[in-house]
C-alpha positions in Angstrom: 119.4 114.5 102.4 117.9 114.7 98.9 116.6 111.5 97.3 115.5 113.0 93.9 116.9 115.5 91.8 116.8 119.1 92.5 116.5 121.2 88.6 118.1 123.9 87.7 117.3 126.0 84.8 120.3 124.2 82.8 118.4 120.2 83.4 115.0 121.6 82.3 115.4 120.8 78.3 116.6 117.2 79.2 114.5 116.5 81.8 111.6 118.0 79.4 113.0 115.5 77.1 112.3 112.5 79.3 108.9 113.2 80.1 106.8 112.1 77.2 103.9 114.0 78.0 105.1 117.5 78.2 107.7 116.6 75.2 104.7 116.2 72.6 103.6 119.8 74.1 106.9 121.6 74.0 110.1 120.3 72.0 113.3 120.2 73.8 115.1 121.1 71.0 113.4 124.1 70.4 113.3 125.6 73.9 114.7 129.2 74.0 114.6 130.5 77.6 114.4 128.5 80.5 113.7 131.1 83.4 113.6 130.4 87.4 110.8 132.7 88.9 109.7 131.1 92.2 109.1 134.2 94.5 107.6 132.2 97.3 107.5 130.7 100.3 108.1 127.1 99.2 109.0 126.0 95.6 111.3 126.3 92.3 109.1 127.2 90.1 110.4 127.4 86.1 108.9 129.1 82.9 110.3 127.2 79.8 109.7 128.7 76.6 109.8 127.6 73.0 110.2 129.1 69.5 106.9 128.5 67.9 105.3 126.9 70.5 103.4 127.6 73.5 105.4 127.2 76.5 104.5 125.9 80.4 105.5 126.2 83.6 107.8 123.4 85.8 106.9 123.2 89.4 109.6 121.6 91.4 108.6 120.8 95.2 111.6 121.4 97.8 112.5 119.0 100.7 112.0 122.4 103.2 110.9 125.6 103.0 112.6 127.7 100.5 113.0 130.4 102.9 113.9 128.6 105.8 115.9 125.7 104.5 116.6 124.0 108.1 112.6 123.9 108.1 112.0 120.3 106.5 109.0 119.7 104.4 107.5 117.3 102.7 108.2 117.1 98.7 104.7 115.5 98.3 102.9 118.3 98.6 103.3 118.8 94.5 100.7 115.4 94.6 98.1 117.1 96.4 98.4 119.8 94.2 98.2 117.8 91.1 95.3 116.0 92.6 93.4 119.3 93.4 94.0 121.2 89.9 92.7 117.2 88.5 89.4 117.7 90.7 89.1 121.0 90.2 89.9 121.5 86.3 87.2 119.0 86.0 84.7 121.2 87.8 86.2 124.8 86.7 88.8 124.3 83.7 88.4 128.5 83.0 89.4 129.3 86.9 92.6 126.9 87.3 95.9 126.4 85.2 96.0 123.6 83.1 97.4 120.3 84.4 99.7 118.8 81.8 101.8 116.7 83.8 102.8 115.2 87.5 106.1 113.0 88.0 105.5 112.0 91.7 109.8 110.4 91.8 110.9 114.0 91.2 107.5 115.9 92.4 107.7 117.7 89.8 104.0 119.1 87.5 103.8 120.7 84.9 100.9 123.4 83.7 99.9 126.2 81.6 102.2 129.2 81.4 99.8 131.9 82.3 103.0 134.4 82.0 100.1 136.9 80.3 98.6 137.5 83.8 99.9 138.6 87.0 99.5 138.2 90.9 96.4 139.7 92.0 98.2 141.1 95.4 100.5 142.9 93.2 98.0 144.0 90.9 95.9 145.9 94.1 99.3 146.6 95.4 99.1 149.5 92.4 95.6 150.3 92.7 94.4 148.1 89.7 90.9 147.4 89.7 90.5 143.7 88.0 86.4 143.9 87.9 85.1 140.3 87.3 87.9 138.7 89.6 86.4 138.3 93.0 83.0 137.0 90.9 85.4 134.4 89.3 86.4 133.2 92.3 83.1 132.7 94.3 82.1 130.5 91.1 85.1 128.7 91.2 84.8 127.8 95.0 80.8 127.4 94.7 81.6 124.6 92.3 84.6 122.7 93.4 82.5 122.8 96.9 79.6 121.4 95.1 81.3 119.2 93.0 83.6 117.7 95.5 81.3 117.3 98.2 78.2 114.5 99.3 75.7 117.0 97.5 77.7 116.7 93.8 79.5 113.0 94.5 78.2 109.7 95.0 79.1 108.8 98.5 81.2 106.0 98.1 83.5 108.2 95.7 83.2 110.8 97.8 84.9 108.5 101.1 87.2 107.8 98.3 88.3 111.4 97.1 88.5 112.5 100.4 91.2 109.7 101.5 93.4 110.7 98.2 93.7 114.2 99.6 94.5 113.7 103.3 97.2 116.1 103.7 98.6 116.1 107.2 101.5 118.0 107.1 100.7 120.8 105.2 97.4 121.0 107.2 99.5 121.4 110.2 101.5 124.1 109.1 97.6 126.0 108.8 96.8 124.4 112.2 100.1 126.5 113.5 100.6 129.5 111.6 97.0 130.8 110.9 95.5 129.4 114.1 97.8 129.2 117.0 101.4 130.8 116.9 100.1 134.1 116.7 98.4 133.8 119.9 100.9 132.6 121.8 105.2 133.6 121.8 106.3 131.6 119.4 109.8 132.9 117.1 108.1 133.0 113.8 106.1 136.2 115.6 107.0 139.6 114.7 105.7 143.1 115.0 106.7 146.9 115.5 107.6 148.4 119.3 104.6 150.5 118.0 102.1 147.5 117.5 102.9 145.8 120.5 100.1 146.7 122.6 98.0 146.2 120.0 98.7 142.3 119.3 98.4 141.9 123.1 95.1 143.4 123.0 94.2 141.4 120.2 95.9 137.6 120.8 95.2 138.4 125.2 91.1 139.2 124.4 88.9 136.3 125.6 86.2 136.7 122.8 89.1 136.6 120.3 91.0 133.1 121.3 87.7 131.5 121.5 86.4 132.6 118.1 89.8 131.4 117.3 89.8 127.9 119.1 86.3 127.9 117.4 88.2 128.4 113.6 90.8 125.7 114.2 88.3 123.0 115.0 86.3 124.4 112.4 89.4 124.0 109.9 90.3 120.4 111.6 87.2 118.6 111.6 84.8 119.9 109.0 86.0 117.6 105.5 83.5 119.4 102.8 84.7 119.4 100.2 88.2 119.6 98.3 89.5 123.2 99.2 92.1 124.7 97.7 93.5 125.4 100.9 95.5 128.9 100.8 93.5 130.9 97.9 94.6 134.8 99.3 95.6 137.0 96.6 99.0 136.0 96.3 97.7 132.8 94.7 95.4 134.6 92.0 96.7 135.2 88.8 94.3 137.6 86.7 94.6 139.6 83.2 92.7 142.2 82.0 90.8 142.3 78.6 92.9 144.1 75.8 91.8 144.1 72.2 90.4 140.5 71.3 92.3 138.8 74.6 89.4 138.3 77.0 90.1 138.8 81.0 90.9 136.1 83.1 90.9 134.6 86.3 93.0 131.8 87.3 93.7 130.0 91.2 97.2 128.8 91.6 99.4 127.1 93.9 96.6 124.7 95.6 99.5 122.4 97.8 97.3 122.8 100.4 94.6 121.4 99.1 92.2 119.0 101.5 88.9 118.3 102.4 88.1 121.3 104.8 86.1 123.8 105.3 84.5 125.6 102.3 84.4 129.0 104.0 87.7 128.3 104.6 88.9 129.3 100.7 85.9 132.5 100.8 87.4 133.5 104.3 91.3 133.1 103.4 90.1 135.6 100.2 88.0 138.6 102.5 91.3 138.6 104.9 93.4 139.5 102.3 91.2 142.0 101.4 91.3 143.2 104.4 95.0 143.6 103.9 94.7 145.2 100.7 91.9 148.0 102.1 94.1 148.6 104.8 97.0 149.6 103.0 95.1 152.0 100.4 93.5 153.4 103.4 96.4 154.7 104.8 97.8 155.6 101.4 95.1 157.7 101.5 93.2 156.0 98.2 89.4 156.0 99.7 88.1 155.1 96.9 90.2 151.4 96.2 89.7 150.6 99.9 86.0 151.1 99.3 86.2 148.7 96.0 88.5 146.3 97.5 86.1 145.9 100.4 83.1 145.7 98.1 84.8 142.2 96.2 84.1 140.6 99.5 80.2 140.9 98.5 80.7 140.3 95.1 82.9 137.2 96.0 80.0 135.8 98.3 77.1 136.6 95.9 78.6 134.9 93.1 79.4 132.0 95.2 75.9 131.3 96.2 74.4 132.5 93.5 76.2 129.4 91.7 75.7 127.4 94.3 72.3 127.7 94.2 72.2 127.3 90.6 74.2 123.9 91.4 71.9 122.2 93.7 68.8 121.1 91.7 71.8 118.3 90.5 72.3 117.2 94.2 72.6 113.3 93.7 70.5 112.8 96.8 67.7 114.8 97.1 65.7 112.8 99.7 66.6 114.4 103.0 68.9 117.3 101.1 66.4 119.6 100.7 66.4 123.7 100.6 66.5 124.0 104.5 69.5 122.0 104.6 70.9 124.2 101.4 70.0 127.0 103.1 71.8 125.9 106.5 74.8 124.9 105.2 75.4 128.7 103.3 74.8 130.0 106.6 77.3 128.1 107.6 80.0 129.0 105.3 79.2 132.9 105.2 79.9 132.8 109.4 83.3 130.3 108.7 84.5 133.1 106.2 83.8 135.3 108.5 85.7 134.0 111.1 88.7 132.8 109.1 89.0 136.1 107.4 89.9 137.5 110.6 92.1 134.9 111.6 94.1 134.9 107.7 94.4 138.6 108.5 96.0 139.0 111.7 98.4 135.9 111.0 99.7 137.9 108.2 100.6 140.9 110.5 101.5 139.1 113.3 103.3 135.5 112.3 105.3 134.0 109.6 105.0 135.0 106.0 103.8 138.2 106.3 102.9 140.3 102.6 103.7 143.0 100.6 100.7 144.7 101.2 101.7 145.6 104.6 105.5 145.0 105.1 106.2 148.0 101.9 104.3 150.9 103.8 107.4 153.1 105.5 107.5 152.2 108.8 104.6 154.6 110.4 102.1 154.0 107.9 102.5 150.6 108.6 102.1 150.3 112.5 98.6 152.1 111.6 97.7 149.8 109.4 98.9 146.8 111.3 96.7 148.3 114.3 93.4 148.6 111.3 94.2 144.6 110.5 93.7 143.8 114.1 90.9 145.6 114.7 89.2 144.4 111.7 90.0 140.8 112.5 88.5 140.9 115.5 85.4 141.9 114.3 85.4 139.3 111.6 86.0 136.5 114.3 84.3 137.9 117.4 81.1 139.5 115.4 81.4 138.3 112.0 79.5 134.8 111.9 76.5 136.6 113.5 76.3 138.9 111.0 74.1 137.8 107.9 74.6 140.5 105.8 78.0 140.4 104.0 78.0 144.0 102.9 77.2 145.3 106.2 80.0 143.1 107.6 82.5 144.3 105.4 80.8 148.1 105.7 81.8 147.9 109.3 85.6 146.9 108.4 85.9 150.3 106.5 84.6 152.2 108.8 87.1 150.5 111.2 90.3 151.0 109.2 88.8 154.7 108.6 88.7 155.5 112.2 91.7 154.1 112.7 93.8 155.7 109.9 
C-alpha cells in the first residue's frame, strides 16, 4: 500500500503551491504545461513550465519499480539522491542539475529543468559527437572523489557523510543485477538462441567469475568516496554550443548514490561505451566507434589530470604523500576496468537492457551482443593489468572489429 501521495500531472500546480520553496521559483498560478516524461526504469518524473518564468523538473520516487510494479522498492531512494546532488553541487555545480527542493513525506525533489539538453545514449544512438562530454565527466568524478573522500574531508565529517549515504537497498539491486544474476539462471536473464553459447562461454569462464567475484567485493567494501552510483550514458544529459548558448554537461539521476568505489562511476561510463562502439561498429560507422572508444581516454585523463590538480589541498598531508596518490589512481584505472566489463555484459545479458543494443534488427544484434562479451571479458580478465587506457580500449576495437 501507498502511504503518500502518488502526483499526477493534474496535483503538480497545487502541490507546487504548498511547497514554499519551489513556489518563490515558479508560480502556481502561472504554470502552463505540466508534462509527465519519466522514460525509465524507476520514477515519475514531471517537467512543469511557466509563462515568464523558468520552469523545473518534479521527481516523484515510486514504491516499486516502474516497470515491474510487483517489484517493491524503496521510495527513499529520492533522499539519497537529494543528498548526492547537495554533495556534489557543492563540489561541481556546472556538472549536476540544480537542487531546489527535497520533500522526504512525499519523496518528492525538485531541480533545474535542463529540457535544452538531451540523453547522451540517445545523442550517440544518432552518431552525434558531443566533444567536451566525456572530459566533463572525469572532472566531475575526479572532484566529488576528492571532495568527498579522507583526502578532501576532515575525517570526523567524513565518518559522518558516509553514514548519511548508506544506501542498502539500492546497493543490492547493483550487488544483483551488475554482479551476480548474469552469471547464474536467474528470470531477469535474457538473450538470443544465437547468443547463447556465447553467454555460457562468457558467465561459465573461470578467469571471468573471479574477475567478477573480485568487482563485487570491490563494489561492497571499498567506501571512497560519494559515487554517483549508476553514471552510464543514460544518465548524462548534454547540449551542444549554438550561437551564444555554451555546451553543457550535466549527471543526473544519482539514486544510487553511496560511498563506493570511485572507479566504479569511470567504469560504469567505458562499459557503456563499449555498448555504444559496438553498435556503430556493426552499423558499419568506423569512424564513431573509433571516437566513442577514444572518450574512454579522454574521460580518464581528465579525471586525473584534475585529480592531480586537487591534491596539493589534501587536508592531511603527513603520511598522504604522491606514492600513496599515485597508488590509489592505479587503483581506480584497474576497478574501471573491471567494472566496465561487468556494466557491459549486464546490459546484454540481465535486466534493463538499452537502446543501443535492443534497436539493432535482430542479426545485427546477436553480433554485437557476441562483440559486448568479448570486450567485457577483456576489461575484467585483462583490463586492471593494463596501465595504458588507450591501449586498453585500442584492444576493445580491434575486438568488436574482428568480431563484426
Amino acid at each position: 500500500m501507498n502511504d503518500y501521495e502518488i502526483l499526477d500531472a493534474h496535483a503538480v500546480p497545487a502541490y507546487i503551491a504548498g511547497r514554499p520553496a519551489i513556489a518563490k521559483r515558479i508560480d502556481p498560478d502561472r504554470i502552463t504545461a505540466v508534462r509527465e516524461v519519466g522514460d525509465g526504469n524507476m520514477n515519475l518524473v514531471f517537467v512543469v513550465e511557466a509563462d515568464g518564468q523558468e520552469g523545473l523538473v518534479l521527481k516523484q520516487s515510486l514504491p516499486y519499480v516502474r516497470i515491474a510494479p510487483t517489484w517493491p522498492v524503496t521510495p527513499d531512494r529520492n533522499g539519497f539522491e537529494a543528498n548526492a546532488l547537495a554533495a556534489h553541487g557543492s563540489m561541481a555545480p556546472e556538472y549536476v542539475p540544480a537542487l531546489y527542493d527535497a520533500d522526504e513525506d512525499r519523496h518528492v525533489i525538485a531541480v533545474e529543468d535542463l529540457s535544452d539538453h538531451r540523453v547522451w545514449r540517445g545523442a550517440l544512438i544518432d552518431g552525434l559527437r558531443h566533444e567536451g562530454a566525456a572530459a566533463d565527466l572525469g572532472r566531475y568524478v575526479a572532484r566529488v572523489a576528492f571532495g568527498t573522500s579522507v583526502f578532501g574531508l576532515d575525517p570526523d565529517d567524513q565518518k559522518a557523510a558516509l553514514a548519511r549515504a548508506v544506501n542498502p537497498e539500492l546497493c543490492r539491486i547493483t550487488e544483483d543485477l551488475v554482479f551476480t544474476e548474469p552469471y547464474i539462471r536467474h528470470e531477469h536473464n535474457s538473450v538470443l538462441p544465437a547468443n547463447e553459447a556465447d553467454v555460457a562461454a562468457y558467465a561459465g569462464d573461470p578467469e571471468v567469475r573471479a574477475a567478477i567475484g573480485v568487482a563485487k567485493l570491490a563494489f561492497m567494501t571499498h567506501a571512497e568516496a560519494l559515487i554517483h552510483g549508476d553514471l552510464h550514458t543514460g544518465s548524462v544529459l548534454v547540449r551542444a554550443a549554438t550561437g551564444t548558448t555554451p555546451r553543457s554537461t550535466r549527471a543526473f539521476d544519482a539514486e544510487f548514490a553511496f560511498y563506493g568505489p570511485v572507479g566504479f562511476d569511470l567504469g560504469a561510463l567505458w562499459g557503456n561505451f563499449v555498448l555504444a562502439a559496438a553498435r556503430a561498429t556493426i552499423l558499419g560507422a568506423a569512424d564513431h566507434a573509433a571516437w566513442v572508444l577514444r572518450q574512454a581516454t579522454v574521460a580518464w585523463d581528465a579525471f586525473e589530470a584534475e585529480f592531480r590538480t586537487l591534491w596539493p589541498g589534501r587536508v592531511d598531508p603527513r603520511v598522504f604523500g604522491d606514492a600513496v596518490l599515485d597508488r590509489f589512481l592505479g587503483t581506480v584505472r584497474a576497478d574501471a576496468a573491471g567494472f566496465g566489463g561487468a556494466k557491459a555484459a549486464r546490459r546484454v545479458i540481465g535486466f534493463s537492457k538499452v537502446a543501443d543494443i535492443e534497436t539493432l534488427p535482430e542479426a545485427e544484434r546477436s553480433v554485437a551482443v557476441r562483440g559486448v562479451l568479448r570486450s567485457a571479458r577483456l576489461l575484467l580478465v585483462d583490463g586492471p593489468r593494463l596501465t595504458d587506457v588507450r591501449r586498453l580500449f585500442d584492444e576493445v576495437g580491434d575486438v568488436l572489429a574482428t568480431t563484426a
